[in-house]
PyMOL CGO cylinders between C-alpha atoms (Angstrom):
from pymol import cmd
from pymol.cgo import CYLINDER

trace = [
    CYLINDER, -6.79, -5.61, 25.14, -4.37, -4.92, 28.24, 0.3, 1, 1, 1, 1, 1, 1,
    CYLINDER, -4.37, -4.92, 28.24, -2.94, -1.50, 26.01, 0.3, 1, 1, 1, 1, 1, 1,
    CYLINDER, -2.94, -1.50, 26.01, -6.22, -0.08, 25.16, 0.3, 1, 1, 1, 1, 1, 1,
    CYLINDER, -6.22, -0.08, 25.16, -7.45, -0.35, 29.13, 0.3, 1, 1, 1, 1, 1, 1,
    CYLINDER, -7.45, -0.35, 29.13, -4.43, 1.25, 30.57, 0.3, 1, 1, 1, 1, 1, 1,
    CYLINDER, -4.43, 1.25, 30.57, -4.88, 3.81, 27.51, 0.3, 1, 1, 1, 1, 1, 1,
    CYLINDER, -4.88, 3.81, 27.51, -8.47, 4.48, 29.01, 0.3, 1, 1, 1, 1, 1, 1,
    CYLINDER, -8.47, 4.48, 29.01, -7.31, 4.65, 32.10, 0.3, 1, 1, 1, 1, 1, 1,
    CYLINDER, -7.31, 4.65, 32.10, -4.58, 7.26, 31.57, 0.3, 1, 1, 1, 1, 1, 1,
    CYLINDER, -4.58, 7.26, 31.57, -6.86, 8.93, 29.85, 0.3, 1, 1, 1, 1, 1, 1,
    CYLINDER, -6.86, 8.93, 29.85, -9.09, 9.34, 32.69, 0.3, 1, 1, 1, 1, 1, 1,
    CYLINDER, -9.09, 9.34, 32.69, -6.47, 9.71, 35.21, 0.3, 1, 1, 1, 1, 1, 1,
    CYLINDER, -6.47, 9.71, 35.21, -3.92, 11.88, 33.73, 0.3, 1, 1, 1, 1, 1, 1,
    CYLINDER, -3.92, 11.88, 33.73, -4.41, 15.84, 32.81, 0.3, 1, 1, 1, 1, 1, 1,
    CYLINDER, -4.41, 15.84, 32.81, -4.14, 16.82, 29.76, 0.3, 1, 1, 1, 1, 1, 1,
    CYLINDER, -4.14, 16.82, 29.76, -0.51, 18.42, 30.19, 0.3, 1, 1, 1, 1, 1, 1,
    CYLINDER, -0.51, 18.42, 30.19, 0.72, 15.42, 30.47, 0.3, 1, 1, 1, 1, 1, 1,
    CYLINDER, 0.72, 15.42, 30.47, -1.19, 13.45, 27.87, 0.3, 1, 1, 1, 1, 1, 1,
    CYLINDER, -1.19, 13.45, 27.87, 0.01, 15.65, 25.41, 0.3, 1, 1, 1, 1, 1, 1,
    CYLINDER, 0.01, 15.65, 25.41, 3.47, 15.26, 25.88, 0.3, 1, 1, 1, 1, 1, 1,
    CYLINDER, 3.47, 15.26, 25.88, 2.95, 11.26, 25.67, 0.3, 1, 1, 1, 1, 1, 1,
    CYLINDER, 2.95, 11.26, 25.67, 0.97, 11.79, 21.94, 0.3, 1, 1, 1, 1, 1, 1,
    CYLINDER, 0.97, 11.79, 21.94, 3.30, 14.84, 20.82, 0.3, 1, 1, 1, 1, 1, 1,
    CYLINDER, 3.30, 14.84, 20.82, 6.14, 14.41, 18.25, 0.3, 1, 1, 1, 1, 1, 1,
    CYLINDER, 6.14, 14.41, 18.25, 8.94, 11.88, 20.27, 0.3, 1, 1, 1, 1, 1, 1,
    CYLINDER, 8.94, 11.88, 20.27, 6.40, 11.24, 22.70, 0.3, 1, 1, 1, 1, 1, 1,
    CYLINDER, 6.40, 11.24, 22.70, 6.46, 7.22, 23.63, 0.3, 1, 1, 1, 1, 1, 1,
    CYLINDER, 6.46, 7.22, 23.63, 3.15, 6.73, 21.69, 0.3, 1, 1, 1, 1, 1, 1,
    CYLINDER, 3.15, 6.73, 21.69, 4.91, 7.35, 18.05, 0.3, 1, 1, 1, 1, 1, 1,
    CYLINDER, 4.91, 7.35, 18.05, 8.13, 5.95, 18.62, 0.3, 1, 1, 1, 1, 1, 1,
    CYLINDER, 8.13, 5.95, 18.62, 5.72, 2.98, 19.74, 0.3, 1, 1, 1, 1, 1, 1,
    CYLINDER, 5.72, 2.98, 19.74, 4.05, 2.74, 16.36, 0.3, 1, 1, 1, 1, 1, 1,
    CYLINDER, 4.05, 2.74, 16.36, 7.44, 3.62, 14.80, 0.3, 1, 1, 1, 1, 1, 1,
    CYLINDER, 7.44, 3.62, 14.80, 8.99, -0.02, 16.58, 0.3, 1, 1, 1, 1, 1, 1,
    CYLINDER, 8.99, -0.02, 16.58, 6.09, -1.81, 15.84, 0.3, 1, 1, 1, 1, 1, 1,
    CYLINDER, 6.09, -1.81, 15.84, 5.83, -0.58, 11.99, 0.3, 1, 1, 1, 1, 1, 1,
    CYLINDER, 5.83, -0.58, 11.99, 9.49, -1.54, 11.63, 0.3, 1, 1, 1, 1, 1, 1,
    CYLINDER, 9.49, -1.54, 11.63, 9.12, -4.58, 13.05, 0.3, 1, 1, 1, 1, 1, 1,
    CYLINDER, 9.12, -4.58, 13.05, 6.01, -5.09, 10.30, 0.3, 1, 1, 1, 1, 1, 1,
    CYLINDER, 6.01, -5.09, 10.30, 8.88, -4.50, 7.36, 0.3, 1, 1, 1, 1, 1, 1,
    CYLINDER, 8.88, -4.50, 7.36, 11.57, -6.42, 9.14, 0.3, 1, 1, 1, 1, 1, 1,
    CYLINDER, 11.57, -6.42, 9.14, 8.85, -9.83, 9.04, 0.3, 1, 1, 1, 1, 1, 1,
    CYLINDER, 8.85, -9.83, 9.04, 7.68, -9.10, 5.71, 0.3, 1, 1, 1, 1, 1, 1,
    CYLINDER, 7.68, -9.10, 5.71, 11.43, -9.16, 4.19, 0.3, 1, 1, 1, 1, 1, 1,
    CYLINDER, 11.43, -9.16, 4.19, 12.14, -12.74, 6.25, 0.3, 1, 1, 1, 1, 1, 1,
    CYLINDER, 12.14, -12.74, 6.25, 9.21, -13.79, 4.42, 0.3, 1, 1, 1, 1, 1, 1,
    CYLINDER, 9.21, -13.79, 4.42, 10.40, -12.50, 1.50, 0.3, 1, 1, 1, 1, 1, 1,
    CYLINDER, 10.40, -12.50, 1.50, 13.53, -14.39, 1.81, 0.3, 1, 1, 1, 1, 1, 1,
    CYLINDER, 13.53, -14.39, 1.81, 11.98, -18.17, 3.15, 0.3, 1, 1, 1, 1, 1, 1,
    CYLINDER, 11.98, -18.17, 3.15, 8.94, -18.10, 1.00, 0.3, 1, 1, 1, 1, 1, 1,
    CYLINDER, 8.94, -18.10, 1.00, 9.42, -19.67, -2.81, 0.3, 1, 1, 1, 1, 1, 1,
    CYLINDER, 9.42, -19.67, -2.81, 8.70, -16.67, -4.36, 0.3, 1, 1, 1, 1, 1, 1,
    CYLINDER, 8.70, -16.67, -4.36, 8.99, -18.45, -8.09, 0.3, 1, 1, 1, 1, 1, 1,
    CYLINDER, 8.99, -18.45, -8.09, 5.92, -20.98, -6.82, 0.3, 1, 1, 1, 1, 1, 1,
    CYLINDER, 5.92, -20.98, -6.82, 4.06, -18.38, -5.05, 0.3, 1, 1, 1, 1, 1, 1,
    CYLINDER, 4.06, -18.38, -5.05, 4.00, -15.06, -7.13, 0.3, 1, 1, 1, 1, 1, 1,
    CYLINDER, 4.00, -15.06, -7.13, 0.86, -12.97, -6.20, 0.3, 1, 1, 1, 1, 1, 1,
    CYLINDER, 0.86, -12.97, -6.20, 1.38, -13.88, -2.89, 0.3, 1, 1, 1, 1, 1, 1,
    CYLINDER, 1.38, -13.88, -2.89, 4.93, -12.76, -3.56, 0.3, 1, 1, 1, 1, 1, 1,
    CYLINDER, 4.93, -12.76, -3.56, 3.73, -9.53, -4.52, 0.3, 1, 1, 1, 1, 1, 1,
    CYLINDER, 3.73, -9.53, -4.52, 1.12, -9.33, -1.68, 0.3, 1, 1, 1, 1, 1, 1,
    CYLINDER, 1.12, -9.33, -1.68, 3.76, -9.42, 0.94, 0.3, 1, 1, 1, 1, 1, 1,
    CYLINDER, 3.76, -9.42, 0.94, 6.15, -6.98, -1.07, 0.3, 1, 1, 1, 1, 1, 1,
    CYLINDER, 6.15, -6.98, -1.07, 3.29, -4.41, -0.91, 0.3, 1, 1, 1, 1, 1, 1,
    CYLINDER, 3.29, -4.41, -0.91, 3.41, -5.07, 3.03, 0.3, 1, 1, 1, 1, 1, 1,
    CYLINDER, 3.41, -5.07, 3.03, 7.21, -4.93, 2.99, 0.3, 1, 1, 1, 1, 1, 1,
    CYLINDER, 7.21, -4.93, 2.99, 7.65, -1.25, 0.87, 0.3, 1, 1, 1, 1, 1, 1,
    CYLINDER, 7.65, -1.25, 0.87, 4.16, 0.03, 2.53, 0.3, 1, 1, 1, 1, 1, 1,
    CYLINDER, 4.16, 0.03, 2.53, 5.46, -0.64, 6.36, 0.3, 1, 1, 1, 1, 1, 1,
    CYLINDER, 5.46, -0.64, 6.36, 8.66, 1.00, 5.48, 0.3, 1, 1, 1, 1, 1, 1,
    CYLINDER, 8.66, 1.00, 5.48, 7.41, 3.54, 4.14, 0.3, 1, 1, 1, 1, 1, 1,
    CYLINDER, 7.41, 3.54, 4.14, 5.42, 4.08, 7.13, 0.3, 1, 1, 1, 1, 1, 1,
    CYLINDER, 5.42, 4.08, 7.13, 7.63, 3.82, 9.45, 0.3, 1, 1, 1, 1, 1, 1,
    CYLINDER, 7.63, 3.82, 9.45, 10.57, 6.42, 8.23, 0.3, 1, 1, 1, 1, 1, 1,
    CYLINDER, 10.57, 6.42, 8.23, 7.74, 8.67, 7.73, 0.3, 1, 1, 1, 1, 1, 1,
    CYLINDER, 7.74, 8.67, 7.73, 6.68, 8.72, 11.11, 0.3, 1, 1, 1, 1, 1, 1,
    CYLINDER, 6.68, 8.72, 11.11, 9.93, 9.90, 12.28, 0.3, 1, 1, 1, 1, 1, 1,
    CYLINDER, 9.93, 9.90, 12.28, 10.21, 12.17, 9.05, 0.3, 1, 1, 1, 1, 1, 1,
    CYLINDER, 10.21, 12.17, 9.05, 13.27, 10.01, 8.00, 0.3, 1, 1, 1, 1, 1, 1,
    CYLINDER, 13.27, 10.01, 8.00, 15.14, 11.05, 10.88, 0.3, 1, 1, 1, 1, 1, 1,
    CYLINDER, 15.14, 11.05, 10.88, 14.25, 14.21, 11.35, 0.3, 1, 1, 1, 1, 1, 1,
    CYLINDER, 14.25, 14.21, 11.35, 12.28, 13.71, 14.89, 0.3, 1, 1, 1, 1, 1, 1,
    CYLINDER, 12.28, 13.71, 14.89, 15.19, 11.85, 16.02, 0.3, 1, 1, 1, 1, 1, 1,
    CYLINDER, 15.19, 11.85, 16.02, 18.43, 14.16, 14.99, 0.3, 1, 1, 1, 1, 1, 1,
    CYLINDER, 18.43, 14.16, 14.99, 16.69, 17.04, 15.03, 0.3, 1, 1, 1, 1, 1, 1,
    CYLINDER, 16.69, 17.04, 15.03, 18.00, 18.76, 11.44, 0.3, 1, 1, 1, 1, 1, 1,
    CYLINDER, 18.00, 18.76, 11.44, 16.07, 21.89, 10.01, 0.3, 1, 1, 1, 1, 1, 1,
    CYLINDER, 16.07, 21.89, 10.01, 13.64, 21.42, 7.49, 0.3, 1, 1, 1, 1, 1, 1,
    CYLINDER, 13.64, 21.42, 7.49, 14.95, 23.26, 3.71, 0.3, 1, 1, 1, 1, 1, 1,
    CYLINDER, 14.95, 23.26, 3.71, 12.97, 26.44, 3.08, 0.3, 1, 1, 1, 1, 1, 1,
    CYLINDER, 12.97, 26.44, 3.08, 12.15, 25.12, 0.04, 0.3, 1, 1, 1, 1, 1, 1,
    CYLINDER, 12.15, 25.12, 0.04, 10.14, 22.33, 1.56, 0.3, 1, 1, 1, 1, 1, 1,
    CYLINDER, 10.14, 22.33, 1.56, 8.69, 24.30, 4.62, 0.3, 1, 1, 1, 1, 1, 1,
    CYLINDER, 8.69, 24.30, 4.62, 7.18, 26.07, 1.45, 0.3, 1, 1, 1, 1, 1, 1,
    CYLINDER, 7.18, 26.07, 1.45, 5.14, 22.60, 0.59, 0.3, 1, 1, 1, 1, 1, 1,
    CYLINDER, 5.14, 22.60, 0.59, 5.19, 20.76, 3.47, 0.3, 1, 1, 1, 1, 1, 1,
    CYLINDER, 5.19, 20.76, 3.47, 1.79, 21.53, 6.09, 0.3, 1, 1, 1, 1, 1, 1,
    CYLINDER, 1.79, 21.53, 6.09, 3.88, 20.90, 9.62, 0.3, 1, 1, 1, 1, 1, 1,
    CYLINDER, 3.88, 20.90, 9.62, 7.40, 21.81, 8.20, 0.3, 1, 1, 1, 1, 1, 1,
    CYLINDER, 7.40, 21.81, 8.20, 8.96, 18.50, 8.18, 0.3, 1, 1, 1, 1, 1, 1,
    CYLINDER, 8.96, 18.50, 8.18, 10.89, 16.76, 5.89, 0.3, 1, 1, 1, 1, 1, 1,
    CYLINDER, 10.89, 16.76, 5.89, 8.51, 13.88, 4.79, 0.3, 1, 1, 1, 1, 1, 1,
    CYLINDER, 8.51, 13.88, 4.79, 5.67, 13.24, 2.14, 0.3, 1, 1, 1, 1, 1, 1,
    CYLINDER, 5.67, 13.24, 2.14, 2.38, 12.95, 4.31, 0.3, 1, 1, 1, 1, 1, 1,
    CYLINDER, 2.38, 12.95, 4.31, 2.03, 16.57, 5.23, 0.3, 1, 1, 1, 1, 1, 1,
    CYLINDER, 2.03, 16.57, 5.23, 2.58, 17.07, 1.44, 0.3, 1, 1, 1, 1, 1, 1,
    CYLINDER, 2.58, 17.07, 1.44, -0.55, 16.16, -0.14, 0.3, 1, 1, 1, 1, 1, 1,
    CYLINDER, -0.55, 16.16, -0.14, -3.98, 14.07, 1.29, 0.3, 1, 1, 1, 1, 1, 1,
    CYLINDER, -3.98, 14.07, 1.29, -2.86, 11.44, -1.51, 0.3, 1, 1, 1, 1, 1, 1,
    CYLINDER, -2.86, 11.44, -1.51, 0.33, 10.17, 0.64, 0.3, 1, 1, 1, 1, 1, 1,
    CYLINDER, 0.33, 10.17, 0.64, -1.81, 10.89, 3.99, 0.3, 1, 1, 1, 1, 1, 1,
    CYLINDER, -1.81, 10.89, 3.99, -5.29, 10.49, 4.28, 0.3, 1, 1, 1, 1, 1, 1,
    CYLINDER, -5.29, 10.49, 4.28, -6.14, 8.62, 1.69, 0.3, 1, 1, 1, 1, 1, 1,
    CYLINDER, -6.14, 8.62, 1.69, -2.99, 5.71, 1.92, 0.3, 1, 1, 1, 1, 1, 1,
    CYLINDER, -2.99, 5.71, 1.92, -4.85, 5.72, 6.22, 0.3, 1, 1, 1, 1, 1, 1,
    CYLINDER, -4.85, 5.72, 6.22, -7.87, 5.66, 4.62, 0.3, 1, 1, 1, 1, 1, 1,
    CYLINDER, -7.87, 5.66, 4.62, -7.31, 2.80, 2.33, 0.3, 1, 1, 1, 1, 1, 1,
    CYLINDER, -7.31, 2.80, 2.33, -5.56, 0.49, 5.57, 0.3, 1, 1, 1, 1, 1, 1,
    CYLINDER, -5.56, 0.49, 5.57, -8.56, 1.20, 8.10, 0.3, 1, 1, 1, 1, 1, 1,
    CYLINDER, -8.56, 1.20, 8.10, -10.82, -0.50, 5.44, 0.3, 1, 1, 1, 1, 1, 1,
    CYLINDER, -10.82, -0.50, 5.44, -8.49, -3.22, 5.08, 0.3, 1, 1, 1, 1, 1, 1,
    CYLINDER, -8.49, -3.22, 5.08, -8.08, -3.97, 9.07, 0.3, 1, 1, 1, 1, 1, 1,
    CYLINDER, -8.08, -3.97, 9.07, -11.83, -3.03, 8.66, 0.3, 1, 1, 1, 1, 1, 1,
    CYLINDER, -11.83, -3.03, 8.66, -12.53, -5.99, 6.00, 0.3, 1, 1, 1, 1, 1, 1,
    CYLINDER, -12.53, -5.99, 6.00, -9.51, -8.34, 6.75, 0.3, 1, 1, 1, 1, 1, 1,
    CYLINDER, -9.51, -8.34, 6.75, -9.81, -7.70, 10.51, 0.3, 1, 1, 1, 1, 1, 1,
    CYLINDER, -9.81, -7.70, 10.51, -13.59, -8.09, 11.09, 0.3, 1, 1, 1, 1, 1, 1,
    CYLINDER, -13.59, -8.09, 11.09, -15.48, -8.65, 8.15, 0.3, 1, 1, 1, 1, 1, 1,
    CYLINDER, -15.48, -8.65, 8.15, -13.17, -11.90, 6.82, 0.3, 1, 1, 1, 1, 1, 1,
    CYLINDER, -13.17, -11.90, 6.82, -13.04, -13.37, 9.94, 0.3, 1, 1, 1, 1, 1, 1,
    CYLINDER, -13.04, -13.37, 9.94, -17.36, -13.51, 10.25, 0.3, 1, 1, 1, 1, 1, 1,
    CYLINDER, -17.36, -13.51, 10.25, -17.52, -14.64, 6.60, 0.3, 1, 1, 1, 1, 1, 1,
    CYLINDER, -17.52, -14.64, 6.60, -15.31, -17.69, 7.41, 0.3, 1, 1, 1, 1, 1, 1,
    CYLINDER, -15.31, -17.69, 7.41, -16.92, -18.74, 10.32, 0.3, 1, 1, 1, 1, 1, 1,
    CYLINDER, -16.92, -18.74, 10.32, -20.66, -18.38, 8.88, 0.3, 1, 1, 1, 1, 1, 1,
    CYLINDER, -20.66, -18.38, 8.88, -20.42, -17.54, 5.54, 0.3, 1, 1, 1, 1, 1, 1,
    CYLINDER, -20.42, -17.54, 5.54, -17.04, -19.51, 4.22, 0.3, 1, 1, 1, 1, 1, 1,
    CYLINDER, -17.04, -19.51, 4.22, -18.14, -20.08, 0.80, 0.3, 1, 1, 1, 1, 1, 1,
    CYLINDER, -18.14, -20.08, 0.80, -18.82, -16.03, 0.02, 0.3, 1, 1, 1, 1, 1, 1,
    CYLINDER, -18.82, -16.03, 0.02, -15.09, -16.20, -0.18, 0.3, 1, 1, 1, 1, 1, 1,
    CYLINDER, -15.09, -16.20, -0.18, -12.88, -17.18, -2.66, 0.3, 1, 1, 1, 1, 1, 1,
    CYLINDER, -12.88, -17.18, -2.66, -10.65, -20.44, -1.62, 0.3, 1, 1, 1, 1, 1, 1,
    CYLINDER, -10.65, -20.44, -1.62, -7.86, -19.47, -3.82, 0.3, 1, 1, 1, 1, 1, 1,
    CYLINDER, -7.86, -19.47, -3.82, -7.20, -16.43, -1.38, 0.3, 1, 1, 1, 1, 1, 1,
    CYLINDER, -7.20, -16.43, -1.38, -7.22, -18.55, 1.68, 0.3, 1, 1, 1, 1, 1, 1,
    CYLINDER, -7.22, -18.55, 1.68, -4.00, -18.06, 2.20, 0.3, 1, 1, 1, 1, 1, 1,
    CYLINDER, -4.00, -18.06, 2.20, -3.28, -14.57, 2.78, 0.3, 1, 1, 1, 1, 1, 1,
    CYLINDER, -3.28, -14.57, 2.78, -7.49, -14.02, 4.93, 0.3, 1, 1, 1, 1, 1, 1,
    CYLINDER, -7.49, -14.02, 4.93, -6.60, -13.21, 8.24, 0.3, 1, 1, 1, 1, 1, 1,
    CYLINDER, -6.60, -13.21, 8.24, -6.73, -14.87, 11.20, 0.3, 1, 1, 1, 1, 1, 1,
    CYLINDER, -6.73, -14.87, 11.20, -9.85, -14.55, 13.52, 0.3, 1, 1, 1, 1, 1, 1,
    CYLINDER, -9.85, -14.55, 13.52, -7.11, -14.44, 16.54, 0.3, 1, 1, 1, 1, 1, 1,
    CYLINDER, -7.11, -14.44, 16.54, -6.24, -10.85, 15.79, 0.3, 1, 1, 1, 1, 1, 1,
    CYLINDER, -6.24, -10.85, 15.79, -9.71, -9.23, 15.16, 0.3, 1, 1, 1, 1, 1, 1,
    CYLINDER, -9.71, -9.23, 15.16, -9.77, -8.20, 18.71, 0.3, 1, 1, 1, 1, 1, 1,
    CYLINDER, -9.77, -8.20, 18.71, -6.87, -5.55, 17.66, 0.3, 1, 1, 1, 1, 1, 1,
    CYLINDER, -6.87, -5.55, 17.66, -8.97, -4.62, 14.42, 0.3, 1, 1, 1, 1, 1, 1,
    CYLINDER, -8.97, -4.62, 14.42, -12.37, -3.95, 16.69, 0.3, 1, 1, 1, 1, 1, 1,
    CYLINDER, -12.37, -3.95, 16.69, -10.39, -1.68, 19.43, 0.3, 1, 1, 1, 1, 1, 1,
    CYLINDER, -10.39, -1.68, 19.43, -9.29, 0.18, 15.96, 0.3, 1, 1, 1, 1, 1, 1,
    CYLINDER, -9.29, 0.18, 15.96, -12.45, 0.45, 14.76, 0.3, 1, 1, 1, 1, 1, 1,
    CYLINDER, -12.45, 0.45, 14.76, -14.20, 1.54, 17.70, 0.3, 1, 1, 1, 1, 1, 1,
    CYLINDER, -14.20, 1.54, 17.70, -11.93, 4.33, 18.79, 0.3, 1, 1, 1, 1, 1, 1,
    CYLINDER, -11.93, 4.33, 18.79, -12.25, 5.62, 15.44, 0.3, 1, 1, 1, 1, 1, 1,
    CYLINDER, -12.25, 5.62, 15.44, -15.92, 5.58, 15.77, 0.3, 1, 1, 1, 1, 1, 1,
    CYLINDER, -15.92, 5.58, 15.77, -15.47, 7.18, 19.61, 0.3, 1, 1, 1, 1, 1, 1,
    CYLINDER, -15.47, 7.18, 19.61, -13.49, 9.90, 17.66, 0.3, 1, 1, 1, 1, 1, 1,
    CYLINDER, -13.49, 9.90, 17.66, -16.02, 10.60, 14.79, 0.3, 1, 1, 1, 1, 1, 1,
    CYLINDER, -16.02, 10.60, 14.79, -18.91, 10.32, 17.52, 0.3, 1, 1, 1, 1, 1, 1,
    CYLINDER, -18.91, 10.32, 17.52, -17.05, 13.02, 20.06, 0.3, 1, 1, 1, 1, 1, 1,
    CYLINDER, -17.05, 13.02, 20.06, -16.36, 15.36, 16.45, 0.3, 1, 1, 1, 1, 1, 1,
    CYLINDER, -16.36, 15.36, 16.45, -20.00, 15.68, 16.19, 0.3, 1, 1, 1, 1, 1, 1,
    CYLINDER, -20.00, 15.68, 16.19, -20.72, 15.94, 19.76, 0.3, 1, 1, 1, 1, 1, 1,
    CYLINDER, -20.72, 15.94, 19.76, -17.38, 18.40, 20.38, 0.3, 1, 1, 1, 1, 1, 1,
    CYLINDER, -17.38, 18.40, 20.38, -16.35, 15.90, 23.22, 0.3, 1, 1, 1, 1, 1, 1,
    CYLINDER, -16.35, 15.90, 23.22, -13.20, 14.45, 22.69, 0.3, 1, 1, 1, 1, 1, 1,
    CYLINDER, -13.20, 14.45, 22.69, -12.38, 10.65, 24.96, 0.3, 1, 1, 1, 1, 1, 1,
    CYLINDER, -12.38, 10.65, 24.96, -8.68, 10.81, 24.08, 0.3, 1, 1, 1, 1, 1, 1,
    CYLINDER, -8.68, 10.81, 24.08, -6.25, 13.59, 23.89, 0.3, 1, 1, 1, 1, 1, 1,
    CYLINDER, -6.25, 13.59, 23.89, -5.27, 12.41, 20.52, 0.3, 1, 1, 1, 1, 1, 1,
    CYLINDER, -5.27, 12.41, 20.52, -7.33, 9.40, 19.38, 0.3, 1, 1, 1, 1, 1, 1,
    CYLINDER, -7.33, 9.40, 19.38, -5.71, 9.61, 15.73, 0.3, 1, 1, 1, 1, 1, 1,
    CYLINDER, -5.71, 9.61, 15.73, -2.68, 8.34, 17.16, 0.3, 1, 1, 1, 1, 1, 1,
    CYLINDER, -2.68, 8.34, 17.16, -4.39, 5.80, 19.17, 0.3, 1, 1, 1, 1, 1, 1,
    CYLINDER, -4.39, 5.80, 19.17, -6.09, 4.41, 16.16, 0.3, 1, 1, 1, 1, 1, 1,
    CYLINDER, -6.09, 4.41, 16.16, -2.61, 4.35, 13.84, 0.3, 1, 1, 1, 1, 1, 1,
    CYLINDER, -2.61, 4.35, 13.84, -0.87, 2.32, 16.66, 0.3, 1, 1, 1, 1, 1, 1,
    CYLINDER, -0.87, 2.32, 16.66, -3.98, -0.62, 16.27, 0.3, 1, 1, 1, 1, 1, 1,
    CYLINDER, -3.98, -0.62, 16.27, -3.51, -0.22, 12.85, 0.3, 1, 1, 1, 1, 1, 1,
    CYLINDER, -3.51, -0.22, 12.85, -0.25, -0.71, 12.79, 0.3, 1, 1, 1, 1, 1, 1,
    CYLINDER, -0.25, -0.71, 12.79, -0.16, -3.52, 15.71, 0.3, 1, 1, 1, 1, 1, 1,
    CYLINDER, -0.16, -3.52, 15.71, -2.53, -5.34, 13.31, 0.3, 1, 1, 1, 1, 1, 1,
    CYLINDER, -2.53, -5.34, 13.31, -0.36, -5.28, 10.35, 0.3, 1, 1, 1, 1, 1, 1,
    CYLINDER, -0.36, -5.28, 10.35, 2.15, -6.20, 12.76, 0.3, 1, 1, 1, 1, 1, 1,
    CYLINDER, 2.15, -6.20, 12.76, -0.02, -9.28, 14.05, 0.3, 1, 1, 1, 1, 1, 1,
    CYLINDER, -0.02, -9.28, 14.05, -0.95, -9.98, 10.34, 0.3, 1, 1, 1, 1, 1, 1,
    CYLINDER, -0.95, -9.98, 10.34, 2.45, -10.57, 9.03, 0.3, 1, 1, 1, 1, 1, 1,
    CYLINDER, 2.45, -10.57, 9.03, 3.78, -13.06, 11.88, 0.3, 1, 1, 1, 1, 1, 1,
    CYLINDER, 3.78, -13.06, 11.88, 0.61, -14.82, 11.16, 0.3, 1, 1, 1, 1, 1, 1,
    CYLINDER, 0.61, -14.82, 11.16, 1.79, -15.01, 7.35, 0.3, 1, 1, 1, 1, 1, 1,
    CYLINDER, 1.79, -15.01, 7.35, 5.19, -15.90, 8.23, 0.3, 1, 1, 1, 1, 1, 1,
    CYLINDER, 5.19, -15.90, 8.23, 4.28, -18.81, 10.19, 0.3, 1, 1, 1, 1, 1, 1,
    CYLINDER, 4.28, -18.81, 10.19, 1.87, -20.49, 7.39, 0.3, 1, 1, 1, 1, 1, 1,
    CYLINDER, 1.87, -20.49, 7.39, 4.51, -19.77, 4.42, 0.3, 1, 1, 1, 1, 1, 1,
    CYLINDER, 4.51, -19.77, 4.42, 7.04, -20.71, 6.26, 0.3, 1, 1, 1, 1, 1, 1,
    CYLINDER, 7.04, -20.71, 6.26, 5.22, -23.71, 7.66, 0.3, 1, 1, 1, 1, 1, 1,
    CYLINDER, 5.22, -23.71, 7.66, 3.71, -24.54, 4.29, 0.3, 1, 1, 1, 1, 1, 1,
    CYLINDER, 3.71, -24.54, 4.29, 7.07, -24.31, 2.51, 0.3, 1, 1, 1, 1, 1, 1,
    CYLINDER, 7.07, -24.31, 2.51, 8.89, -26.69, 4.94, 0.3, 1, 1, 1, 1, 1, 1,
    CYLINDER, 8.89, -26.69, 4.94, 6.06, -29.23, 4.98, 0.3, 1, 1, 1, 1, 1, 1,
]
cmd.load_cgo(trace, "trace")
């Protein structure tokens, strides 16, 4: 909650010459969401290696997804390197790729849109929606997946998601924009949440396993 107020308050304090610099490419927003993407993978593999993965297996595969999706991620936001040693894109791929960078989401909407898509109605479900159903309506949902539903601690960090993504869609229509680049806002919540979502794992498999 402290982030998204000093965000807003930036926002309304700072001009836009130097917003833009803090959302650009290098700027201290995505190396943020780089660190805490990383930080995603590098819990999901510790789980990885202290769960019983024979005992457990979908849950084994649950937290793999987490583990190659996060890394994923978070190489691509630095185009594997790229933003940080500063090489020159092949001519070949500048041919293919929309911003000229050497990684897959300015390829095609299937490894960019759609993959973001897919996670904001995750954090949208797992953040908000799972978190009502087990406080009023537990028996909608399935007990055998008990295990990997979401805490109701971290739905705070789903809802600022959700609503700057609704502030963004609502200042589209309206041609009024509340942050300089609210896309990037939104992918660090989604990211923190993953981020929140995994240590929350990692403590009940790891708790469960030495019980």
């Amino acid at each position: 909650m402290t982030l998204i107020i000093i965000q807003v308050i930036l926002e309304i304090t700072l001009p836009n010459s130097i917003l833009r610099p803090l959302h650009g490419e290098n700027g201290p927003v995505e190396l943020l969401q780089f660190f805490v993407i990383s930080a995603a993978f590098f819990v999901a593999i510790s789980i990885l290696f202290k769960m019983d993965r024979k005992k457990q297996k979908w849950v084994t595969a649950w937290i793999s997804i987490a583990a190659i999706c996060s890394f994923y991620v978070a190489w691509e936001e630095i185009s594997w390197g790229q933003h940080i040693l500063e090489w020159n894109t092949p001519e070949f791929w500048s041919q293919v790729n929309d911003q000229q960078e050497t990684n897959l989401h300015n390829v095609s909407s299937w490894l960019d849109q759609k993959p973001r898509l897919l996670l904001e109605i995750g954090v949208l479900v797992g953040g908000l929606i799972i978190p009502a159903l087990m406080a009023y309506k537990r028996n909608l949902l399935p007990e055998r997946f008990t295990i990997i539903y979401p805490p109701a601690q971290i739905c705070i960090t789903a809802g600022i998601a959700v609503i700057v993504k609704v502030t963004e869609k609502v200042g589209d229509a309206m041609d009024v924009f509340f942050f300089e680049r609210g896309s990037e806002i939104i992918e660090f919540y989604l990211f923190y949440f993953v981020l929140l979502y995994l240590l929350e794992m990692r403590k009940r498999l790891v708790k469960k396993e030495h019980a």
